[in-house]
PQR file of N, CA, C, O and H, with PARSE charges and radii, in Angstrom:
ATOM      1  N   UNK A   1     -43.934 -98.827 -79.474 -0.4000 1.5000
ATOM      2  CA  UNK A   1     -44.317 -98.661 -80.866 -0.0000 2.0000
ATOM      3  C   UNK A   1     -44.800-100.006 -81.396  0.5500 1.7000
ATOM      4  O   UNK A   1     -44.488-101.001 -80.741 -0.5500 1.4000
ATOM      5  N   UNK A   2     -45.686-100.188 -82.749 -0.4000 1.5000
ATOM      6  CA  UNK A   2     -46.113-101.291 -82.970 -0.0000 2.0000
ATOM      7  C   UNK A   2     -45.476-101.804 -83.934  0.5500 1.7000
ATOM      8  O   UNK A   2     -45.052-101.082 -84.835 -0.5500 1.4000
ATOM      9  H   UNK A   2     -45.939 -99.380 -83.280  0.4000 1.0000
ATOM     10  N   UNK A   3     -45.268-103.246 -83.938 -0.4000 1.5000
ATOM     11  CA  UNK A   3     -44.656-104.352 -84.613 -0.0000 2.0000
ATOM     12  C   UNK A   3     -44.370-103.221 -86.055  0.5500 1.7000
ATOM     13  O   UNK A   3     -44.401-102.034 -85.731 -0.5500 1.4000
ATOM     14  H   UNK A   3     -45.613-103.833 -83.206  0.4000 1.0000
ATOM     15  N   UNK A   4     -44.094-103.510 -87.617 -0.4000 1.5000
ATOM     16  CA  UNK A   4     -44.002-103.024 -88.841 -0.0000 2.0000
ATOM     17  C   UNK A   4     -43.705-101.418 -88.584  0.5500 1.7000
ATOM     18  O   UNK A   4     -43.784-100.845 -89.670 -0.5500 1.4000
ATOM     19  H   UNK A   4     -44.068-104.475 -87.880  0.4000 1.0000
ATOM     20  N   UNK A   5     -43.500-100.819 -87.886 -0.4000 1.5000
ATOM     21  CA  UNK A   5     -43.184 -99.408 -88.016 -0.0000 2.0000
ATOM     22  C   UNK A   5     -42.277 -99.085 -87.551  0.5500 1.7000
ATOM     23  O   UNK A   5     -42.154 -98.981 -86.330 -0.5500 1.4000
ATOM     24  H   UNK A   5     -43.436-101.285 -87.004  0.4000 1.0000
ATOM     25  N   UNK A   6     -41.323 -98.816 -88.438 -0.4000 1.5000
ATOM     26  CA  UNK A   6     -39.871 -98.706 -88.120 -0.0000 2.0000
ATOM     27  C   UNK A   6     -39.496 -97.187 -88.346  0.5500 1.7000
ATOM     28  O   UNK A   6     -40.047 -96.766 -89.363 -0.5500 1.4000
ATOM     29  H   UNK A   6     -41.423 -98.901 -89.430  0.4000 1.0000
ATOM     30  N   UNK A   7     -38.929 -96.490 -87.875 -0.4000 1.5000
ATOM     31  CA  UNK A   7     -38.392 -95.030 -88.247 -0.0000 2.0000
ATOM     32  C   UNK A   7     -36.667 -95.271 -88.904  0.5500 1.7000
ATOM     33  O   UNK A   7     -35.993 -96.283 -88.709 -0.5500 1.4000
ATOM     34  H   UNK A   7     -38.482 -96.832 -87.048  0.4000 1.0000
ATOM     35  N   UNK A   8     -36.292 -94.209 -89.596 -0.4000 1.5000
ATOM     36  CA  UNK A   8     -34.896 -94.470 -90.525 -0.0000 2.0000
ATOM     37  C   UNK A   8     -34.404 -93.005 -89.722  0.5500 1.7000
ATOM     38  O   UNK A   8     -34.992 -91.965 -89.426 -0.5500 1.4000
ATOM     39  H   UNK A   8     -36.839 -93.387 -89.754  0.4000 1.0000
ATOM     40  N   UNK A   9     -32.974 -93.530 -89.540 -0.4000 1.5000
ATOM     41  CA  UNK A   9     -32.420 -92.438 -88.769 -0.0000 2.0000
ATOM     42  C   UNK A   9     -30.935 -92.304 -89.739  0.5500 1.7000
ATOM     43  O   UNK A   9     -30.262 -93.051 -90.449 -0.5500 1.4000
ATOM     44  H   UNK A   9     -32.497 -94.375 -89.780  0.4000 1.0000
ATOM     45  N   UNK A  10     -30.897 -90.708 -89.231 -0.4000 1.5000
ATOM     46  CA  UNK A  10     -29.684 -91.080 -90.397 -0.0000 2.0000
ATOM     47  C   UNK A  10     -28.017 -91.257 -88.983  0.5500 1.7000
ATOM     48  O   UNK A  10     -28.403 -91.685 -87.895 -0.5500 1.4000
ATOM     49  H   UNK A  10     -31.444 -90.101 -88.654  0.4000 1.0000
ATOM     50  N   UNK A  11     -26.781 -91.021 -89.042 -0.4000 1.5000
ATOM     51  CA  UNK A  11     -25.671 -91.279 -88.337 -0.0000 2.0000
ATOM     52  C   UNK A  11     -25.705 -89.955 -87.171  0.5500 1.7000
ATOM     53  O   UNK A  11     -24.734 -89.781 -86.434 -0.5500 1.4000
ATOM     54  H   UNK A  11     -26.468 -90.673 -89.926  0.4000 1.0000
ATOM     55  N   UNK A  12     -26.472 -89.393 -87.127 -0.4000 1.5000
ATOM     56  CA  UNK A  12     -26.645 -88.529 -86.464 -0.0000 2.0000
ATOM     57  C   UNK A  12     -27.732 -88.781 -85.247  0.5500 1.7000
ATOM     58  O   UNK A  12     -27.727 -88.422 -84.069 -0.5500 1.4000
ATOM     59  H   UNK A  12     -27.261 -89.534 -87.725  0.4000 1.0000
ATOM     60  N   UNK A  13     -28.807 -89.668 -86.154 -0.4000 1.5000
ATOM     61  CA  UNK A  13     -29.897 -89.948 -85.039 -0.0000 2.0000
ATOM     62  C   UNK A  13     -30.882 -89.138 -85.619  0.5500 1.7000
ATOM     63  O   UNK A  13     -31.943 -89.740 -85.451 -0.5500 1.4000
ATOM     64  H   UNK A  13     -28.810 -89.959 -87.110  0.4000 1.0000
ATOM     65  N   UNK A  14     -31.073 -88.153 -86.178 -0.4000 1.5000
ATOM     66  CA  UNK A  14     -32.049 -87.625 -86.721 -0.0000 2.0000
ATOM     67  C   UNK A  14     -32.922 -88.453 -87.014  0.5500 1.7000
ATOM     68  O   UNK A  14     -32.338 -89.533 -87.111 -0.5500 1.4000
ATOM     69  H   UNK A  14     -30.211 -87.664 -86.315  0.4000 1.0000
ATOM     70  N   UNK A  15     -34.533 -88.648 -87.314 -0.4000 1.5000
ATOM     71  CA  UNK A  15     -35.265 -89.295 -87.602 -0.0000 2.0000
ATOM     72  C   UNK A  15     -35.612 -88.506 -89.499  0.5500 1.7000
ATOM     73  O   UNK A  15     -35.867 -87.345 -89.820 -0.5500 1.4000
ATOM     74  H   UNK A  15     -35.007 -87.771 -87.235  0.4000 1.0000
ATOM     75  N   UNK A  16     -35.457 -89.777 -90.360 -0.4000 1.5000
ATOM     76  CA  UNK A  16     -35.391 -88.772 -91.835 -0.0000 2.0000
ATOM     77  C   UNK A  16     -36.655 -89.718 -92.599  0.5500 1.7000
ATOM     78  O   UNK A  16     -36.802 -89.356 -93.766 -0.5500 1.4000
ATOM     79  H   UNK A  16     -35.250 -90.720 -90.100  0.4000 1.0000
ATOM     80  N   UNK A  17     -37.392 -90.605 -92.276 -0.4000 1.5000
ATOM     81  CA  UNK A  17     -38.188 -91.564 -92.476 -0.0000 2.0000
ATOM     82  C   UNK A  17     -38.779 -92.536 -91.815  0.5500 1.7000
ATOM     83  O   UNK A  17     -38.454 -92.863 -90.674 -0.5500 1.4000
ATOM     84  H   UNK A  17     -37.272 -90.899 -91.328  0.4000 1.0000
ATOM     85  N   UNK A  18     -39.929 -93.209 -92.656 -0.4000 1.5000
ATOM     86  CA  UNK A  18     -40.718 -94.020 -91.852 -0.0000 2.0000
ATOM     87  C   UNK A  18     -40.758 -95.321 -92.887  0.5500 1.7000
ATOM     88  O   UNK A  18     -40.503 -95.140 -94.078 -0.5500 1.4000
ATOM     89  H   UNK A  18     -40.193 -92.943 -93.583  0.4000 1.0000
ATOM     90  N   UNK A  19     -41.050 -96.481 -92.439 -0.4000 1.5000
ATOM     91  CA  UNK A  19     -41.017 -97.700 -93.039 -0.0000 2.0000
ATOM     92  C   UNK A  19     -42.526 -98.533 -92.389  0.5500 1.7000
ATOM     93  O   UNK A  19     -42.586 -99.028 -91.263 -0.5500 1.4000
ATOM     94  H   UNK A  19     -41.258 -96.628 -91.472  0.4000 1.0000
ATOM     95  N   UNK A  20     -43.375 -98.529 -93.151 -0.4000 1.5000
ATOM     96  CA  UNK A  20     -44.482 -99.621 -92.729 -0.0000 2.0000
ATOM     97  C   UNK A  20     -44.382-100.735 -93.265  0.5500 1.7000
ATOM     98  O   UNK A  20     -44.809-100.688 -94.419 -0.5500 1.4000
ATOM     99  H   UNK A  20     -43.327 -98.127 -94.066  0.4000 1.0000
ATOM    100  N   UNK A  21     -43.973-101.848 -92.935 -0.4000 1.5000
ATOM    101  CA  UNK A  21     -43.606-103.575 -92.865 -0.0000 2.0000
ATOM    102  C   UNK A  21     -45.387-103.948 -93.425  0.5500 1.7000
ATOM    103  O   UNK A  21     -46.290-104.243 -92.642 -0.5500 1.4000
ATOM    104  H   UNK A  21     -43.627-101.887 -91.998  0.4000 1.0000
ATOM    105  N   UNK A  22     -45.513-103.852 -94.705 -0.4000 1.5000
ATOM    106  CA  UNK A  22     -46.929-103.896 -94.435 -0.0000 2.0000
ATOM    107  C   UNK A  22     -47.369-105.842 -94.300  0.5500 1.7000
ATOM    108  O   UNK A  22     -48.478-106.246 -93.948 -0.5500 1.4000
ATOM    109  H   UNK A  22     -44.780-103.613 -95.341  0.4000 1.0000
ATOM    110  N   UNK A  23     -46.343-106.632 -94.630 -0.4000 1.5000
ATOM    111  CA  UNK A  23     -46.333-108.530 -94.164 -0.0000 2.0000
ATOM    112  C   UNK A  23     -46.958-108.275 -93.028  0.5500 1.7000
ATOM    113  O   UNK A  23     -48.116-108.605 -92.771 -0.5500 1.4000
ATOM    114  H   UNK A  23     -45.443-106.304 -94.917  0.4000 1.0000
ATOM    115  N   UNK A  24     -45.676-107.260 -91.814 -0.4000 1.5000
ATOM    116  CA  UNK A  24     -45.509-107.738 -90.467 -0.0000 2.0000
ATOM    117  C   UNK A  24     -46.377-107.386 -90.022  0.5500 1.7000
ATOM    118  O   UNK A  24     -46.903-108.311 -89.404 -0.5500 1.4000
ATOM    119  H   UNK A  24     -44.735-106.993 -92.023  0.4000 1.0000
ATOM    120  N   UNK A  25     -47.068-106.256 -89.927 -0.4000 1.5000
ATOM    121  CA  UNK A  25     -48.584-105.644 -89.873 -0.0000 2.0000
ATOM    122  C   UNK A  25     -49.522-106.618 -89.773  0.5500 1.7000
ATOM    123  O   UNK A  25     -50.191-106.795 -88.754 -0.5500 1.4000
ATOM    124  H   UNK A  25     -46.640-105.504 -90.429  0.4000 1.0000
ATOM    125  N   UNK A  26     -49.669-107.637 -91.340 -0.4000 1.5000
ATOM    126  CA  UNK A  26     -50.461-108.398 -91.575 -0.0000 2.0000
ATOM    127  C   UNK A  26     -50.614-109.506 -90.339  0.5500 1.7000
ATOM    128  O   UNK A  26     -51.598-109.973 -89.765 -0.5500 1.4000
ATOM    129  H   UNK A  26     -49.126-107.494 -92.167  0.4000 1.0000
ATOM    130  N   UNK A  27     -49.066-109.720 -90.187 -0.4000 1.5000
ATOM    131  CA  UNK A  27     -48.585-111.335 -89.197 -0.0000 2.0000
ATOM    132  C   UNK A  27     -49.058-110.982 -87.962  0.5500 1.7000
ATOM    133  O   UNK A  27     -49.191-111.893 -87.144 -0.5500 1.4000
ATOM    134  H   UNK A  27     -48.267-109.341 -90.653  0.4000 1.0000
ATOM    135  N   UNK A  28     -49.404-109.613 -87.572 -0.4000 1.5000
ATOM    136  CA  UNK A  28     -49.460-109.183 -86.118 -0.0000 2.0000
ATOM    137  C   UNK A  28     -51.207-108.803 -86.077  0.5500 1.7000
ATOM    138  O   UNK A  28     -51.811-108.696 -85.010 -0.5500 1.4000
ATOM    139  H   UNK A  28     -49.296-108.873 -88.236  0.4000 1.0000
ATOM    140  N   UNK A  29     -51.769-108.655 -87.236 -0.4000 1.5000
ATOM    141  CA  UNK A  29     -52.944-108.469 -87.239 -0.0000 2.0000
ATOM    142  C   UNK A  29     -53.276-107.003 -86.701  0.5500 1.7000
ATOM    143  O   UNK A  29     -54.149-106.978 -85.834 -0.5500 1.4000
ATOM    144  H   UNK A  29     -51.278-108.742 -88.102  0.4000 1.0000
ATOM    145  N   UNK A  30     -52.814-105.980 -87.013 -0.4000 1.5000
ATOM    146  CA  UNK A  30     -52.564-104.839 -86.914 -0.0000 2.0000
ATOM    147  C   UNK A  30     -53.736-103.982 -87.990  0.5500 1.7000
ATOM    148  O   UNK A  30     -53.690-104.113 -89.214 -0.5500 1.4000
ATOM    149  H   UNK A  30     -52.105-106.000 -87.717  0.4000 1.0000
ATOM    150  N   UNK A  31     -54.346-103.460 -87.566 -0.4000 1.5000
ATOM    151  CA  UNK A  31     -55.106-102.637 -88.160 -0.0000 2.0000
ATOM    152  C   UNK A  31     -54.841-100.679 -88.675  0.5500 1.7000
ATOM    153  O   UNK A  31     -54.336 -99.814 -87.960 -0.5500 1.4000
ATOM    154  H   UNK A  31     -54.384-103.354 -86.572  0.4000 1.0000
ATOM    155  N   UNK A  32     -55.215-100.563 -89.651 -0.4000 1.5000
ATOM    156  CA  UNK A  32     -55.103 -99.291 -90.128 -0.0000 2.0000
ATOM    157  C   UNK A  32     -54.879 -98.281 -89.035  0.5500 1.7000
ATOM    158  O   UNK A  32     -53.905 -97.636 -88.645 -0.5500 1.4000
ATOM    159  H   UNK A  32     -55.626-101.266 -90.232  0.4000 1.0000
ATOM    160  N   UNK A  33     -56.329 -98.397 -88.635 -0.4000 1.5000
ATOM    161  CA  UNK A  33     -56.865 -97.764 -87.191 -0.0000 2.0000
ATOM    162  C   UNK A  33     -55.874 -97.532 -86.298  0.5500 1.7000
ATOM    163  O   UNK A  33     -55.849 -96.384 -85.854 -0.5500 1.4000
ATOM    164  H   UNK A  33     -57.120 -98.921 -88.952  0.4000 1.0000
ATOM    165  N   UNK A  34     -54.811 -98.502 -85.791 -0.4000 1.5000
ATOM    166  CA  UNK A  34     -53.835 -98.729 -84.789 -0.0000 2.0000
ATOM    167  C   UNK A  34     -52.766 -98.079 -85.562  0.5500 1.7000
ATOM    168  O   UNK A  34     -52.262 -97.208 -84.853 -0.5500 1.4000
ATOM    169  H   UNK A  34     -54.830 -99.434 -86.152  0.4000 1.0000
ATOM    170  N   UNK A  35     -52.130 -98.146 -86.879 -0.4000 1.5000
ATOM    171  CA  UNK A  35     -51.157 -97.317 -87.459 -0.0000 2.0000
ATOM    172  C   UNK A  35     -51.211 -95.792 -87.292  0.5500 1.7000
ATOM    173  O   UNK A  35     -50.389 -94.890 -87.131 -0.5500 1.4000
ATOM    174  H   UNK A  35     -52.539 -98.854 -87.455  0.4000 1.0000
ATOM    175  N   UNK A  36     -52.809 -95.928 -87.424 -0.4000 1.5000
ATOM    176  CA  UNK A  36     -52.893 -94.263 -87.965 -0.0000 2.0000
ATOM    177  C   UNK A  36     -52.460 -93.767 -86.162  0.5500 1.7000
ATOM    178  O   UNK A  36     -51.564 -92.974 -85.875 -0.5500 1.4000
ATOM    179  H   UNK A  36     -53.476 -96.661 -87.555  0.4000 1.0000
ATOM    180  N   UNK A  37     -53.261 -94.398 -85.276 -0.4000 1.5000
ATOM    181  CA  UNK A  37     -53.013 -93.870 -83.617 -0.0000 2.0000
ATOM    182  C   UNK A  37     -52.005 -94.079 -83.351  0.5500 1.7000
ATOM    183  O   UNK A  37     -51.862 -93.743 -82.175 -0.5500 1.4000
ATOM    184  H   UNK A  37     -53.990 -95.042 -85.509  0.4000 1.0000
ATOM    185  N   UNK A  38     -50.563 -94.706 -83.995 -0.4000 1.5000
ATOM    186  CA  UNK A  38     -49.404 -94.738 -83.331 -0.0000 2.0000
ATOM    187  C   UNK A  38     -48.664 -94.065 -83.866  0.5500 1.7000
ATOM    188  O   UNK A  38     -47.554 -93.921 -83.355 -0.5500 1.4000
ATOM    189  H   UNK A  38     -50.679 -94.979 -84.950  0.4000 1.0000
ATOM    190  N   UNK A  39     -49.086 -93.183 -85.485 -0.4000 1.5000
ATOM    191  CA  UNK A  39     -48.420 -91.882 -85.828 -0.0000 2.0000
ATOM    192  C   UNK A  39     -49.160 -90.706 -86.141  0.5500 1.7000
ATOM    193  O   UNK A  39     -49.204 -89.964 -87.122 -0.5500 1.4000
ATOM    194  H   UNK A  39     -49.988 -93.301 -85.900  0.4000 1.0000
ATOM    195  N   UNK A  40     -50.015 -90.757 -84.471 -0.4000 1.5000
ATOM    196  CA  UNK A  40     -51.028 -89.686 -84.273 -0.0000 2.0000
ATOM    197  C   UNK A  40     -49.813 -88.219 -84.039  0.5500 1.7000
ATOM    198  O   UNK A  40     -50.079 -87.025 -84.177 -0.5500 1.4000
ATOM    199  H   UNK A  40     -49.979 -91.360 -83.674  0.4000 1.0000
ATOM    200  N   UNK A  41     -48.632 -88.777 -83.697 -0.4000 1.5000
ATOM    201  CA  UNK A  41     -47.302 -87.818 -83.360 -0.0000 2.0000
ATOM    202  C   UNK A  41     -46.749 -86.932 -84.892  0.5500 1.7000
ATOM    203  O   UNK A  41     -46.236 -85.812 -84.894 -0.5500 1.4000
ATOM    204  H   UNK A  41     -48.416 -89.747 -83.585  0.4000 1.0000
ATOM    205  N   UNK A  42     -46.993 -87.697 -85.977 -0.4000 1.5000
ATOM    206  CA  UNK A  42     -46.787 -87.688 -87.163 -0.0000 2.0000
ATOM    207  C   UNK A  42     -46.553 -85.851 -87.680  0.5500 1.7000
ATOM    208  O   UNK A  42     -45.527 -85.245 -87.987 -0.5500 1.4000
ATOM    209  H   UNK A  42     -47.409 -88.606 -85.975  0.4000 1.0000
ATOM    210  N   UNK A  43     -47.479 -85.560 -87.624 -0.4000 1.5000
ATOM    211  CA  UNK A  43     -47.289 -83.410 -87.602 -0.0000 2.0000
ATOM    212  C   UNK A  43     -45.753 -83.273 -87.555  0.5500 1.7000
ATOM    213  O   UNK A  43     -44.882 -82.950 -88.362 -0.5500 1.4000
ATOM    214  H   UNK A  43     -48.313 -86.052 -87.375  0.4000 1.0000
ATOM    215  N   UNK A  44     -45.805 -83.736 -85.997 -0.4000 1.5000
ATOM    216  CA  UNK A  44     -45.082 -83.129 -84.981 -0.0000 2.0000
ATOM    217  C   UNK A  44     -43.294 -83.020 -85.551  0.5500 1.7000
ATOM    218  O   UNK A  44     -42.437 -82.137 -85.563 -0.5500 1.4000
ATOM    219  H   UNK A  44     -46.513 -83.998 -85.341  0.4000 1.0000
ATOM    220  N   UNK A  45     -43.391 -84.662 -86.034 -0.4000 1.5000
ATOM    221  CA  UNK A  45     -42.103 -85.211 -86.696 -0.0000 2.0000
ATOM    222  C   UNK A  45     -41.825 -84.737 -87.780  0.5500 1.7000
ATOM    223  O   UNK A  45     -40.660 -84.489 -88.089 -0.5500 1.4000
ATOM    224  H   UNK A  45     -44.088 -85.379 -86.024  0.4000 1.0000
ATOM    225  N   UNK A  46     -42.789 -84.531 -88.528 -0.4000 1.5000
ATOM    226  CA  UNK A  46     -42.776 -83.983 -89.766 -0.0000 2.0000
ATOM    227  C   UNK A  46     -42.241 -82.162 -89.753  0.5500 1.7000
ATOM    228  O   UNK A  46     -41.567 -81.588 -90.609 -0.5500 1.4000
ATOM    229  H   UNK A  46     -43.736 -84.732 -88.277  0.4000 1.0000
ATOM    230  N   UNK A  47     -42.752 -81.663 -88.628 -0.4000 1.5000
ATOM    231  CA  UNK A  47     -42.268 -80.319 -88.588 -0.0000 2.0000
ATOM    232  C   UNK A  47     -40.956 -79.938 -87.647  0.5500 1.7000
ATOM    233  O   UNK A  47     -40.474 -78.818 -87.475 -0.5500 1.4000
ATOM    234  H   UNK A  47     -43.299 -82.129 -87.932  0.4000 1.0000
ATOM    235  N   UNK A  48     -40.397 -81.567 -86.928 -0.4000 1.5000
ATOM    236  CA  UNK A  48     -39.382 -81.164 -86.372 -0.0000 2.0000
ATOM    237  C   UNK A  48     -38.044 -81.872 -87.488  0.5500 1.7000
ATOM    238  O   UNK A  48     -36.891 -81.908 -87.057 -0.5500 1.4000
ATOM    239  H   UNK A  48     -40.788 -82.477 -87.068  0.4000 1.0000
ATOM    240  N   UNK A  49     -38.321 -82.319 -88.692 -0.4000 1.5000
ATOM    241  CA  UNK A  49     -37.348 -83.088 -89.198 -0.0000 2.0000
ATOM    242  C   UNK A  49     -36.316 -81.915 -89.716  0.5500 1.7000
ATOM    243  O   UNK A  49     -36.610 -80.737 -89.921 -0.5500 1.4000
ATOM    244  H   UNK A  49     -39.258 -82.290 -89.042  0.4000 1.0000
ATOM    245  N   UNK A  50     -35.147 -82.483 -89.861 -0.4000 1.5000
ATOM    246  CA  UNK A  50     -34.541 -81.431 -90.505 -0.0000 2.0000
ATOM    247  C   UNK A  50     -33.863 -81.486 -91.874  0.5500 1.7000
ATOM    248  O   UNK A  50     -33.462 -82.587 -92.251 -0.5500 1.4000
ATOM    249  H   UNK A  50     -34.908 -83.440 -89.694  0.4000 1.0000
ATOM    250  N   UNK A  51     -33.690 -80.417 -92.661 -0.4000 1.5000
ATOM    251  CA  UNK A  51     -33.765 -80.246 -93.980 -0.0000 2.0000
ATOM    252  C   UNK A  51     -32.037 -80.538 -94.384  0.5500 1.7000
ATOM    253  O   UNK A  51     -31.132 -79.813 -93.973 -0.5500 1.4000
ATOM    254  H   UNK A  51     -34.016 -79.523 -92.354  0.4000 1.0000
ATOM    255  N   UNK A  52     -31.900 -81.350 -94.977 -0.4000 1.5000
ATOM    256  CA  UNK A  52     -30.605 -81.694 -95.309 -0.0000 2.0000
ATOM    257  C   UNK A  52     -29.865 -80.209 -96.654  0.5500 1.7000
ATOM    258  O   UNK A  52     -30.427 -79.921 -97.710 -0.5500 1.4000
ATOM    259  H   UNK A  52     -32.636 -81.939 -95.311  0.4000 1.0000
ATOM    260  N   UNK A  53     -28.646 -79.602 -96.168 -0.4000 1.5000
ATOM    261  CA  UNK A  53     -28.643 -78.584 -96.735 -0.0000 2.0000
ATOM    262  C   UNK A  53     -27.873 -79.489 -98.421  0.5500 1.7000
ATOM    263  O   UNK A  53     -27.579 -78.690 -99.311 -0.5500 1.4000
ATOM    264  H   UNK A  53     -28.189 -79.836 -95.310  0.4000 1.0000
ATOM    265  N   UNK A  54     -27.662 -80.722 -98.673 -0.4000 1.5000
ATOM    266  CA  UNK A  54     -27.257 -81.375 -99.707 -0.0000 2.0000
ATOM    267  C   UNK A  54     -28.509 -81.570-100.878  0.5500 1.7000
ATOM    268  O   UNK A  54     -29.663 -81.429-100.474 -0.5500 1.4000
ATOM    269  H   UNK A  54     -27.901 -81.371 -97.950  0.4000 1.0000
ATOM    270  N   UNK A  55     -28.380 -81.751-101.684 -0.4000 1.5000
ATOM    271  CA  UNK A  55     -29.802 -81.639-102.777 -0.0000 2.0000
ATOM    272  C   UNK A  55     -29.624 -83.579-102.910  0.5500 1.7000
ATOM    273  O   UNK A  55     -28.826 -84.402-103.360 -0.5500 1.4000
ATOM    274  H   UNK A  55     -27.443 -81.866-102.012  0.4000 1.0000
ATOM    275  N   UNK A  56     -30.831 -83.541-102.253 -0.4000 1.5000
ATOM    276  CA  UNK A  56     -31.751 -85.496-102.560 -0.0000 2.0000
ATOM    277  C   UNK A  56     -30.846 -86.373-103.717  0.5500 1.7000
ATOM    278  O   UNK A  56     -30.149 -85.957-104.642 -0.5500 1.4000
ATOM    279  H   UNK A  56     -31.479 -82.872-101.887  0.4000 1.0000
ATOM    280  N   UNK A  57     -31.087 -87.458-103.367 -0.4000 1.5000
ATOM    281  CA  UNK A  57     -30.418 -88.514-105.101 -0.0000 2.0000
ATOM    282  C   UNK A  57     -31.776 -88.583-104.999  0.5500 1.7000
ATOM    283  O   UNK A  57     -32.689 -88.165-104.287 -0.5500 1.4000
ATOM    284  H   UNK A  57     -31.654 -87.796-102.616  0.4000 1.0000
ATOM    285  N   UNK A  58     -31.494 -89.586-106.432 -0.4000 1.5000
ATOM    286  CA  UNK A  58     -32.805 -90.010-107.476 -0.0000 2.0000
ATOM    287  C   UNK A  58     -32.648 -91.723-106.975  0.5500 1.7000
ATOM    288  O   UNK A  58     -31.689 -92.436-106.677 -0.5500 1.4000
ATOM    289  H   UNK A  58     -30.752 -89.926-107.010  0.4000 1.0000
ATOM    290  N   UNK A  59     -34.134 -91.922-107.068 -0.4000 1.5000
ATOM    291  CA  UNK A  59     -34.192 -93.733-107.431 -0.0000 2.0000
ATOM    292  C   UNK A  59     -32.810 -94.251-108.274  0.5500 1.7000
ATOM    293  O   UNK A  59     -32.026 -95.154-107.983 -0.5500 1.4000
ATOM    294  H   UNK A  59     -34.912 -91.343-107.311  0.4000 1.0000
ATOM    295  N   UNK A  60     -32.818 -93.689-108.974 -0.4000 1.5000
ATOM    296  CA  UNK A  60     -31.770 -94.127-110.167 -0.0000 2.0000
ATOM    297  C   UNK A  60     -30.022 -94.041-109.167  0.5500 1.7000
ATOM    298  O   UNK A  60     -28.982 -94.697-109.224 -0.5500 1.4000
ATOM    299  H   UNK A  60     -33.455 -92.955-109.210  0.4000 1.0000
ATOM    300  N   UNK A  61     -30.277 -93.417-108.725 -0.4000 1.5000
ATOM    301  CA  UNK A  61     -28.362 -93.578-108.089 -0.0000 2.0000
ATOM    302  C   UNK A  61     -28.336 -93.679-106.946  0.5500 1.7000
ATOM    303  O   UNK A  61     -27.388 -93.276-106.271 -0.5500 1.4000
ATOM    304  H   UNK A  61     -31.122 -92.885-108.678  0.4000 1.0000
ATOM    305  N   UNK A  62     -29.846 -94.500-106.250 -0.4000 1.5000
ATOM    306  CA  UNK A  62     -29.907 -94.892-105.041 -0.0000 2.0000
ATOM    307  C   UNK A  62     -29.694 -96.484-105.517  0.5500 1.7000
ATOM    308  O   UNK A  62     -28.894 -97.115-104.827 -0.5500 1.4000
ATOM    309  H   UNK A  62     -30.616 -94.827-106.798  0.4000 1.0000
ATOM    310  N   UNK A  63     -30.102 -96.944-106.230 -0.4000 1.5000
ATOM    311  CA  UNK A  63     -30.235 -98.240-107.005 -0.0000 2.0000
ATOM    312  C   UNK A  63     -28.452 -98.586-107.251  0.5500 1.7000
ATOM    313  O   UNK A  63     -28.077 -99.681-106.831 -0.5500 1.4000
ATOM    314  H   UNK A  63     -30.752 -96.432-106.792  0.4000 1.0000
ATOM    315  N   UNK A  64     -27.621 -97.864-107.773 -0.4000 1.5000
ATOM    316  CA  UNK A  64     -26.683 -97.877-108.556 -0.0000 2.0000
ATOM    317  C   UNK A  64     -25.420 -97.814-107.202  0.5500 1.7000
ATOM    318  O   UNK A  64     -24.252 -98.169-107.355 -0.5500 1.4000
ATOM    319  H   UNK A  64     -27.926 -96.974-108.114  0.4000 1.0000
ATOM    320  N   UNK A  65     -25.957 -97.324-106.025 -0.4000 1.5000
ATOM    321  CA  UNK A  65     -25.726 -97.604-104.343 -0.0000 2.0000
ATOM    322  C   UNK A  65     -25.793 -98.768-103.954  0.5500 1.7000
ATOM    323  O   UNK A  65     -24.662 -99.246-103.873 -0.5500 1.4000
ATOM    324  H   UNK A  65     -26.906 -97.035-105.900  0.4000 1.0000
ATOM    325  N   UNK A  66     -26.380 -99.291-103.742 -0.4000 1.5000
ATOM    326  CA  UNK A  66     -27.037-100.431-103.338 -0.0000 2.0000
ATOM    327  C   UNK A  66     -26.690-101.541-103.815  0.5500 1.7000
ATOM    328  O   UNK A  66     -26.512-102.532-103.106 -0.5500 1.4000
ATOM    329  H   UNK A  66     -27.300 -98.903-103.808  0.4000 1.0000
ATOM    330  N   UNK A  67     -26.519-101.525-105.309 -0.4000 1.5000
ATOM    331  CA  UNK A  67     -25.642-102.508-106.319 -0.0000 2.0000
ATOM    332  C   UNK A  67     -24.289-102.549-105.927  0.5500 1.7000
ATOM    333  O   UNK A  67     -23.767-103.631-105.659 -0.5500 1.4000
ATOM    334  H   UNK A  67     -26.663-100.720-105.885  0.4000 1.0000
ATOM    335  N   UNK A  68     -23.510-101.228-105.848 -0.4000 1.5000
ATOM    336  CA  UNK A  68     -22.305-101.519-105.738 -0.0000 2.0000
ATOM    337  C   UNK A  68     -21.860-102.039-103.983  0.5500 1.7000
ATOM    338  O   UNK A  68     -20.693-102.019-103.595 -0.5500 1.4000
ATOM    339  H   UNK A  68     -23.934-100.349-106.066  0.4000 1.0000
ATOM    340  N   UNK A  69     -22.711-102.359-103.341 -0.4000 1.5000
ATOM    341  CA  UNK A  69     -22.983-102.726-102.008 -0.0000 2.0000
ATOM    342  C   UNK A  69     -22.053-104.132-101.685  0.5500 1.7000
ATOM    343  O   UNK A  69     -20.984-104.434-101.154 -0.5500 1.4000
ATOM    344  H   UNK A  69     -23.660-102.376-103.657  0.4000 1.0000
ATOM    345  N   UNK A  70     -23.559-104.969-102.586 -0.4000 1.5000
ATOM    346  CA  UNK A  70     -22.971-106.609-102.838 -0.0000 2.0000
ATOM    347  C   UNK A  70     -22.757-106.875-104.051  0.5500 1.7000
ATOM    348  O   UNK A  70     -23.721-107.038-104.799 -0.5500 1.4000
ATOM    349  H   UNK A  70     -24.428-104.724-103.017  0.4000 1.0000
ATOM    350  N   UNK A  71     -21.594-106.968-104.473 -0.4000 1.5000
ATOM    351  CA  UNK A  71     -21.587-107.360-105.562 -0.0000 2.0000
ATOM    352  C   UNK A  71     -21.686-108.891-106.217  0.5500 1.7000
ATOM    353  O   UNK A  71     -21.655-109.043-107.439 -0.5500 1.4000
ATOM    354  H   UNK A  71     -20.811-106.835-103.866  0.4000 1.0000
TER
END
């Protein structure tokens, strides 16, 4: 896989996201072109992810997570 593209897994291993490093991209000289061909798989993931039967948080009490992290 290329440098800036990281996948988010949750404790299970499931794959639940994607992260583009768009610096590290830059530092590696990585082109669009090369992103788009290394999540040419992208469909695939997208239709094998699975649907969490819990209802999503908001920005707002993902933030309010994260705070109480480091205090």
């Amino acid at each position: 896989m290329i440098e800036g593209i990281n996948f988010i897994t949750d404790e299970k291993g499931h794959q639940k996201g994607i992260i583009l490093d768009l610096p590290v991209l830059k530092k590696h000289k990585i082109k669009a072109s090369e992103v788009i061909e290394a999540l040419s798989g992208l469909q695939q993931l997208i239709d094998n992810a699975e649907h969490d039967s819990k209802e999503a948080g908001n920005w707002g009490s993902a933030k309010e997570t994260l705070k109480n992290l480091h205090p």
